[in-house]
C-alpha positions in Angstrom: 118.4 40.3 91.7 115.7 40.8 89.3 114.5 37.2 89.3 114.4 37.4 93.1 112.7 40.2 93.3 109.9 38.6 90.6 110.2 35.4 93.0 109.3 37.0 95.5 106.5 39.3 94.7 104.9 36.2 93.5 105.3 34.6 96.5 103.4 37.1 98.5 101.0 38.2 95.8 100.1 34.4 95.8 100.0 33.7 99.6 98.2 36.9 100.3 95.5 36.4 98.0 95.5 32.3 97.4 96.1 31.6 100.9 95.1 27.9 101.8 92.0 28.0 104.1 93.7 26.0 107.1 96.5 28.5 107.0 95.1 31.6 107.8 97.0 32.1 111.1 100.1 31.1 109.7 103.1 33.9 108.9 104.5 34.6 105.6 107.5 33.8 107.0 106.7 30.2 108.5 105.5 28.5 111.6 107.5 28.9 114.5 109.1 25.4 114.9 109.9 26.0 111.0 111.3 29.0 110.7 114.9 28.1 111.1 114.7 25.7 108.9 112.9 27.6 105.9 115.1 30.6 106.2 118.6 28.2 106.3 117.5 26.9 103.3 116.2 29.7 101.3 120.3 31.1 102.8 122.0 28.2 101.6 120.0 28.5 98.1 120.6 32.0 97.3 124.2 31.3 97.8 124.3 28.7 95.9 122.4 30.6 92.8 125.2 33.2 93.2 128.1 30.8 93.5 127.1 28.7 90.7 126.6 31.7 88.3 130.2 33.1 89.3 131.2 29.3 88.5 130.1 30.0 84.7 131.9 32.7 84.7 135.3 31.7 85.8 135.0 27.7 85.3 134.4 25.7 82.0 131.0 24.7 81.5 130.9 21.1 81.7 133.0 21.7 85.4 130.5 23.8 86.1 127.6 22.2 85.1 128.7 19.0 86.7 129.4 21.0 90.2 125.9 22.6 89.9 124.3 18.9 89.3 125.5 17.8 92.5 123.5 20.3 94.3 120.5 18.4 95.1 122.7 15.5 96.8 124.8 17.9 98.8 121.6 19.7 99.8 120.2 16.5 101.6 123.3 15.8 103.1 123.6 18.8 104.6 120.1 19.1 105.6 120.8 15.8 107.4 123.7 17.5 109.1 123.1 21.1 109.9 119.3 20.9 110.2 119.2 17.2 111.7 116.3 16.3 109.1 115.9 12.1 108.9 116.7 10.6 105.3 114.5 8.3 103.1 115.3 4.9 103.3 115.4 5.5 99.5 118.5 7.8 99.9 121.1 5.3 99.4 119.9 3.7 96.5 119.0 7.3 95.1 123.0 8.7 95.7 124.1 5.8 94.3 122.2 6.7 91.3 123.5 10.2 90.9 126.7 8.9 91.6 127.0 6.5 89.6 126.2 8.9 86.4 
């Protein structure tokens, strides 16, 4: 929780006082028509942080490591699902990639 807690002081030390100029009505917390989809994923991440360090602890590391360097295609698929965001035409060729090793 510590790192968290850092993350996140940074995060508003840095918005309050480095705020981009053509943001100065817009929330800490997101525009409206955003807001469901920043705070899913910032949900979805913290879980998996926690999941992935309890994975360390009761896994062997290469199983973990290996389930934790899937994240970033599992992430897009289920931001293509659950948030209904559209995919790069590049997506196909790129999970191939990470598939493939």
């Amino acid at each position: 929780f510590l790192r968290f807690g850092t993350q996140c002081a940074i995060a508003l030390l840095w918005w309050t006082f480095n705020r981009p100029k053509d943001c100065v009505d817009t929330p800490w917390y997101g525009e409206k028509q955003y807001r469901i989809n920043i705070w899913a994923r910032g949900f979805f991440y913290y879980w998996f942080a926690f999941f992935i360090f309890r994975a360390y602890y009761f896994m062997p590391l290469g199983d973990a490591t290996s389930f934790e360097y899937t994240w970033p295609i599992v992430a897009v698929i289920a931001a293509r699902v659950i948030l209904k965001e559209s995919l790069s035409k590049s997506f196909v060729i790129t999970l191939v990639c990470c598939s493939s090793g």
